[in-house]
C-alpha positions as CSV (number, residue, x, y, z in Angstrom):
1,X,0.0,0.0,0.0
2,X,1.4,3.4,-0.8
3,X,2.2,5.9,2.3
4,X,0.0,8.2,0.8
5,X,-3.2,5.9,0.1
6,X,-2.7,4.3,3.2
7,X,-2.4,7.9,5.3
8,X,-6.0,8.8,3.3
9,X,-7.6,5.3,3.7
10,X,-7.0,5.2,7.9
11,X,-7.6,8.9,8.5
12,X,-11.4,8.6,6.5
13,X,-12.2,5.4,8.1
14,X,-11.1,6.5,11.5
15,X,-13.6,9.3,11.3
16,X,-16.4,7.5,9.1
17,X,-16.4,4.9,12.0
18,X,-16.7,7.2,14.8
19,X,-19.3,9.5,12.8
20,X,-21.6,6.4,12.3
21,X,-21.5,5.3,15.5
22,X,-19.7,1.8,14.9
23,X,-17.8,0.0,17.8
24,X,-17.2,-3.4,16.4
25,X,-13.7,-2.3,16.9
26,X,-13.5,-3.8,20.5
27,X,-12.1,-7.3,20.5
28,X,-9.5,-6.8,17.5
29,X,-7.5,-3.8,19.6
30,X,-8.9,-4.9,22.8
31,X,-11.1,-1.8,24.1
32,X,-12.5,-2.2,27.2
33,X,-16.0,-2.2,28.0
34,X,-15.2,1.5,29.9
35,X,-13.8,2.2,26.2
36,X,-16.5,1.1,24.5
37,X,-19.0,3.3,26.1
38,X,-16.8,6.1,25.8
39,X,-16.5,5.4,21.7
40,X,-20.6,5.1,21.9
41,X,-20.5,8.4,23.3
42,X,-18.3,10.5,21.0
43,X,-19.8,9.1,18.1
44,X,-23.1,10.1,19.1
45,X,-21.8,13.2,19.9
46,X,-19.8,13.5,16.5
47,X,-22.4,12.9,14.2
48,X,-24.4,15.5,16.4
49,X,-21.9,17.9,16.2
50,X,-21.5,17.2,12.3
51,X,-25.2,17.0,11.3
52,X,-25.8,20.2,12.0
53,X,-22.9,21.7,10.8
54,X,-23.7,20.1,7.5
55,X,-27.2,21.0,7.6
56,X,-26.2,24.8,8.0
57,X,-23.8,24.5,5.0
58,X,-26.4,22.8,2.5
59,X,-28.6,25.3,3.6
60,X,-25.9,28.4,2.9
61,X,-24.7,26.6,-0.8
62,X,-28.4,26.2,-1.7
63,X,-28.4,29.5,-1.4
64,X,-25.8,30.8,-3.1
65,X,-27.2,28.1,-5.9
66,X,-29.9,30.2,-6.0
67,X,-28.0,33.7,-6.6
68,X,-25.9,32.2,-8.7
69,X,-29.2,31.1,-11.3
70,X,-30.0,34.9,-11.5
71,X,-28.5,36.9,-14.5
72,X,-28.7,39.9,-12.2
73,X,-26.1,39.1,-9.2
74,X,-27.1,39.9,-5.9
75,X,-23.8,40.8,-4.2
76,X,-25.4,41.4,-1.0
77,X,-26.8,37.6,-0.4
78,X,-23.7,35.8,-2.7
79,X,-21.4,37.7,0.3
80,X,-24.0,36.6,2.8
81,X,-24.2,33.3,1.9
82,X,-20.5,33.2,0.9
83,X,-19.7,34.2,4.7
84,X,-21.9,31.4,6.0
85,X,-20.5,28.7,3.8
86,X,-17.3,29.9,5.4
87,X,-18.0,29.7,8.9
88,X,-19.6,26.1,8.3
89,X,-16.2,25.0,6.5
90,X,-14.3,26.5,9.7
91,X,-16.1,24.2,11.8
92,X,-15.8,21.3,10.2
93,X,-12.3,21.1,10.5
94,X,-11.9,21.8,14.1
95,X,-14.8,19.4,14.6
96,X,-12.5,17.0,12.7
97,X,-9.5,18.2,15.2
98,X,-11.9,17.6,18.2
99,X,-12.6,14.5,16.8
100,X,-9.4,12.8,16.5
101,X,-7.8,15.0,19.6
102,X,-11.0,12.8,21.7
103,X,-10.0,9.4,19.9
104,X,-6.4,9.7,21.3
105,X,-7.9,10.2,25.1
106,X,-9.6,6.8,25.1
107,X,-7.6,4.4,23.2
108,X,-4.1,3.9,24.0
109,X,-1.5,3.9,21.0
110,X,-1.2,0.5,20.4
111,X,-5.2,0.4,20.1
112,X,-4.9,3.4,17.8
113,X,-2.6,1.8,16.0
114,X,-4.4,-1.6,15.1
115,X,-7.7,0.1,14.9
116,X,-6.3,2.2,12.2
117,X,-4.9,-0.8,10.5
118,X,-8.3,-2.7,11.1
119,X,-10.2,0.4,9.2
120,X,-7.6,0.6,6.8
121,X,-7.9,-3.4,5.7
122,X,-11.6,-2.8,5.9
123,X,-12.4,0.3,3.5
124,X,-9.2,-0.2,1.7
125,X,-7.6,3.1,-0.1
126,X,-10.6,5.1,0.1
127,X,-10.0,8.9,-0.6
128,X,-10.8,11.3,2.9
129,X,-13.0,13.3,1.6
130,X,-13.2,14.7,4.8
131,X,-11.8,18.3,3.9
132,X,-14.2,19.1,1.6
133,X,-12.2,21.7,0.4
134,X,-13.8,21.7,-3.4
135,X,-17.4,20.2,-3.4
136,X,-17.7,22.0,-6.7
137,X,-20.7,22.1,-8.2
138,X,-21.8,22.5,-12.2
139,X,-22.4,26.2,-11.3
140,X,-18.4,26.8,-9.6
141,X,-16.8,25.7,-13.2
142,X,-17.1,27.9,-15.7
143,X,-18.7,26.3,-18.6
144,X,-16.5,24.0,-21.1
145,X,-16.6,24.8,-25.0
146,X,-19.7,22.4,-25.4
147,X,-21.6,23.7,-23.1
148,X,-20.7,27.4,-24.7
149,X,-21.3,26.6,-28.4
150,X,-25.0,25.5,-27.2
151,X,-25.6,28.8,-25.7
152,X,-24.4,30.5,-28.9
153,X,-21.4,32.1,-27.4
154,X,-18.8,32.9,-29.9
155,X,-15.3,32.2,-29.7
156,X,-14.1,35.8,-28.7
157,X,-17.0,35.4,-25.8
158,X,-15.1,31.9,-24.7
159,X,-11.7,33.7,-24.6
160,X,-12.8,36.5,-22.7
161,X,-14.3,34.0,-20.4
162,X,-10.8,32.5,-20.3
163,X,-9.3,35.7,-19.7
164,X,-11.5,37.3,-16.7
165,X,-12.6,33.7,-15.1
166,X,-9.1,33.7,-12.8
167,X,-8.7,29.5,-14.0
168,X,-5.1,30.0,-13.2
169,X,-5.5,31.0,-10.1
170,X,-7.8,28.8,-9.2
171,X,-5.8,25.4,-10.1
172,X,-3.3,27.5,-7.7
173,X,-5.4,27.7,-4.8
174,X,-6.7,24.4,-5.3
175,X,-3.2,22.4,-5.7
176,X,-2.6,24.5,-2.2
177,X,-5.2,22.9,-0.6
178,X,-4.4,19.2,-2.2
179,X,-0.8,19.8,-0.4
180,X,-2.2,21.3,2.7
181,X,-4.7,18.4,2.6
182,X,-1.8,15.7,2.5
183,X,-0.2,17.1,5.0
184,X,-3.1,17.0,7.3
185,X,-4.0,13.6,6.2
186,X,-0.5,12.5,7.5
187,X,-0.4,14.1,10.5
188,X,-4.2,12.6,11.7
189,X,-2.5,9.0,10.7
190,X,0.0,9.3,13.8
191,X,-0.9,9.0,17.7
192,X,1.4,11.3,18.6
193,X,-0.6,14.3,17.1
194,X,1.7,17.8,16.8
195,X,-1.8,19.9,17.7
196,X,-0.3,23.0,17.1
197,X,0.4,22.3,13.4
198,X,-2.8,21.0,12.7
199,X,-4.1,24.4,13.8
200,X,-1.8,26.1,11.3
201,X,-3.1,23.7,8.3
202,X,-6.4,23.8,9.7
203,X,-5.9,27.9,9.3
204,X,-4.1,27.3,6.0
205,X,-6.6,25.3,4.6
206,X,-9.6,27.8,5.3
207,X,-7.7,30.5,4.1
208,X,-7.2,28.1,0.8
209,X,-11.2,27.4,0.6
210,X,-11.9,30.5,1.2
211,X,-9.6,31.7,-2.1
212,X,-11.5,29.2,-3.8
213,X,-14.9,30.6,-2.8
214,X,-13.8,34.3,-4.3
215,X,-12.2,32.5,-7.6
216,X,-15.7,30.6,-7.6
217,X,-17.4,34.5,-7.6
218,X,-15.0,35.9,-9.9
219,X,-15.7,33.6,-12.5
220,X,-19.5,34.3,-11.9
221,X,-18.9,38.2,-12.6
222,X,-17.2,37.2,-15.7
223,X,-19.8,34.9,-17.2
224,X,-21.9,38.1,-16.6
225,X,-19.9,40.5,-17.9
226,X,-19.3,38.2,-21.0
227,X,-22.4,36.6,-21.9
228,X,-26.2,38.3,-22.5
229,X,-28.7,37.3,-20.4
230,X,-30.4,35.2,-23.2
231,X,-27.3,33.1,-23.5
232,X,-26.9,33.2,-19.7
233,X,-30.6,32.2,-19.3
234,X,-30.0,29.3,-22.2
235,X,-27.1,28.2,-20.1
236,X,-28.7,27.9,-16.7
237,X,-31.0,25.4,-19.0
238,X,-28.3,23.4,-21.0
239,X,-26.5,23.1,-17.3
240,X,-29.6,21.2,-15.6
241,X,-29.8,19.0,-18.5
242,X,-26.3,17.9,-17.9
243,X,-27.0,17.2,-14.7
244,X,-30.1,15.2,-15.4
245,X,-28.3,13.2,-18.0
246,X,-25.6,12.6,-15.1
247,X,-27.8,11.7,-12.5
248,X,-29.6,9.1,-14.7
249,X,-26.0,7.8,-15.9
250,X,-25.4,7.2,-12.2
251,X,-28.4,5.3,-11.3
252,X,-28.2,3.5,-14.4
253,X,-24.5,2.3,-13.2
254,X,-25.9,1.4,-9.5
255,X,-28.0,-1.1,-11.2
256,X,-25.1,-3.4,-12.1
């Protein structure tokens, strides 16, 4: 198994575990009952803790969804709902932190240890996904030459989209946060947990989602500025059915 897949595969099921409330850990790292009641506890209190987080931040990006489907952009509620999305982010991570600081208290670093190389045989080299430092959506990416031609755009249109969309900054910020993920990644893998530098990553990497949020914006004033509201109307309509099409695609693949 490579470090890296194997760093990503213990940290996710480490926290998966513990967020859905699953203790069938005990007799391979020998908890103790006392243990076990304290592992009921935190993952109760976890996916508590996370639920709502999570609820507040759907709530915030259906929101910005919403401005975002307007030709006419509301700067007030996209900063509003930008803000919120933020905050939400924020804590998440030190929920994560909390999380894996609390783990450390009850088992000892043996049991960390073959817990963590229980989950890892278990989920295998799962990706964390625990950062969620893109969730990007159809509406975060600015539209691809398909998508452009069917909206009538012309090729000078697409290259001023190219121009005033930021994309290079944006793979930037987001190859910052693929690093500063790693790097958190490895750190949650060891007992021994430096808390001080997960503070600076954890600060690091909402600084990094946060760059992504105003990239995300700035690429939404320049479809604006770029297309007319017919061809951003017709885009709005041409997006949806991509996402139809994908959505069936998917169900269609769960079948087999």
């Amino acid at each position: 198994m490579r470090p890296i897949n194997r760093t990503r595969a213990i940290w996710a099921s480490v926290l998966a575990v513990l967020v859905a409330g699953s203790c069938a850990l005990a007799e391979p790292v020998g908890v103790t009952p006392a243990q076990k009641d304290q592992l009921k506890a935190l993952a109760l209190e976890t996916r508590e803790k996370t639920m709502r987080v999570r609820d507040e931040l759907r709530r915030a990006r259906q929101e910005l969804f919403q401005v975002y489907r307007v030709y006419e952009l509301d700067e007030r509620k996209a900063r509003a709902a930008i803000d919120r999305i933020s905050k939400s982010q924020l804590a998440l991570l030190n929920l994560h932190l909390d999380n894996q600081l609390d783990l450390r208290r009850v088992l000892t670093e043996a049991q960390f240890t073959g817990f963590c190389q229980r989950m890892s045989r278990r989920f295998g080299h799962g990706e964390a996904g625990m950062l969620h430092f893109g969730d990007e959506g159809p509406l975060d990416r600015l539209p691809d030459k398909d998508l452009l031609q069917a909206v009538g755009a012309t090729p000078e249109q697409g290259g001023r989209l190219v121009r005033l969309g930021g994309l290079r900054e944006k793979g930037r910020v987001i190859e910052k946060l693929r690093r500063d993920s790693r790097q958190m990644i490895d750190l949650y893998s060891r007992y021994d947990l430096d808390t001080p530098a997960a503070r600076k990553l954890i600060d690091s990497i909402h600084q990094g989602q946060s760059d992504l949020a105003a990239a995300n914006h700035k690429a939404q004033q320049a479809l604006r500025s770029v297309l007319t509201q017919q061809q951003f109307d017709r885009l709005q309509e041409e997006t949806a059915k991509r996402i139809k099409a994908q959505g069936e695609h998917r169900r269609r693949f769960k079948r087999f």
